[in-house]
C-alpha positions in Angstrom: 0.0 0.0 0.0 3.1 2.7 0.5 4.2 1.5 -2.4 1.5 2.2 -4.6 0.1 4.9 -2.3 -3.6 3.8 -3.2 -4.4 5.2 0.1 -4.3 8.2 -1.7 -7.5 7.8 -4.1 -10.4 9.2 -1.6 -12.8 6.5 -3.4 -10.8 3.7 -2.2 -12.6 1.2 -0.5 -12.1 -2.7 1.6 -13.2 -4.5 -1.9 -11.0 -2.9 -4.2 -8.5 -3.1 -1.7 -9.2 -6.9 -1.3 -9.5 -7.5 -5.2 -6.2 -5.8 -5.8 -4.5 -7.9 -3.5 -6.7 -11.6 -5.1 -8.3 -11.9 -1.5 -11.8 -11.3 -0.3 -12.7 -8.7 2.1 -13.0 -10.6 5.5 -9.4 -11.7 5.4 -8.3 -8.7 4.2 -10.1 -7.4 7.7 -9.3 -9.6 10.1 -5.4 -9.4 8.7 -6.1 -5.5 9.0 -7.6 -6.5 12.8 -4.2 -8.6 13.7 -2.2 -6.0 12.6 -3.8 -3.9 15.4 -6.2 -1.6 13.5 -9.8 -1.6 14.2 -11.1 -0.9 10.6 -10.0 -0.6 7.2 -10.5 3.3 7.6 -8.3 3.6 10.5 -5.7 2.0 8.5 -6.0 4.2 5.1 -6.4 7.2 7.5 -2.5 6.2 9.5 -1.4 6.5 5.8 -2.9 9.5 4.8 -1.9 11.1 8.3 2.0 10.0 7.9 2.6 10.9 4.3 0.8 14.1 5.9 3.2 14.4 8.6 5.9 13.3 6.3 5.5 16.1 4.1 5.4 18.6 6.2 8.7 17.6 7.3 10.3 18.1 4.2 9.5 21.2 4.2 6.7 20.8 1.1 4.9 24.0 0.8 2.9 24.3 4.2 -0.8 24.8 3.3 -2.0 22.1 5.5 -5.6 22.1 3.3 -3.8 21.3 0.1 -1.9 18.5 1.7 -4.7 16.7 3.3 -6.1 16.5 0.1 -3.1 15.5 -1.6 -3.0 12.8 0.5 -6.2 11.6 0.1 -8.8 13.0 2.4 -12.1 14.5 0.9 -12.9 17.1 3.5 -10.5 19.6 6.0 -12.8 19.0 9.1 -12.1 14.5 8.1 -9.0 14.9 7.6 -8.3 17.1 11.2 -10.6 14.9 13.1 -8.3 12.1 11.8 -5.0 13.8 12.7 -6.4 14.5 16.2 -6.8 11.4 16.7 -3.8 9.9 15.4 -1.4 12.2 16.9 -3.9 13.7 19.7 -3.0 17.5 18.4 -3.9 19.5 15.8 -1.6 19.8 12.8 -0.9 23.2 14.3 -0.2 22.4 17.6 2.3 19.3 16.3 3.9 21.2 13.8 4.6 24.3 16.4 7.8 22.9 17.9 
């Protein structure tokens, strides 16, 4: 999935994940659910947030908005909600160190 970066396509979804990867969708989930993730959305959104946080460290232009798009999410209120709760801050509270 970093490889491809499919996380990236805002339509993506557990069956085309699961058909891309010649499996079916329950043991794409339960190998999602042993890898310590509670849904297929929490694991596309860890993706989305660390290429997120990722570019930001490298110092890409910093429009947060244009990022979290970039990386996948549809909406700016999604895509903080997520980083709040993957990190527990707001991008602007992380990044302010």
């Amino acid at each position: 999935m970093k490889l491809t970066c499919d996380y990236r396509d805002p339509d993506i979804s557990l069956n085309m994940l699961a058909a891309s990867l010649c499996t079916n969708r329950t043991t794409l989930s339960c190998a999602l659910h042993e890898l310590g993730y509670v849904s297929f959305s929490a694991y596309i959104n860890s993706l989305r947030i660390e290429e997120f946080i990722q570019r930001v460290h490298s110092k890409e232009p910093t429009n947060y908005q244009d990022i979290f798009y970039d990386v996948g999410f549809r909406s700016r209120a999604t895509a903080l909600r997520n980083f709040k709760q993957y990190t527990g801050k707001t991008p602007s509270e992380y990044f302010s160190n």
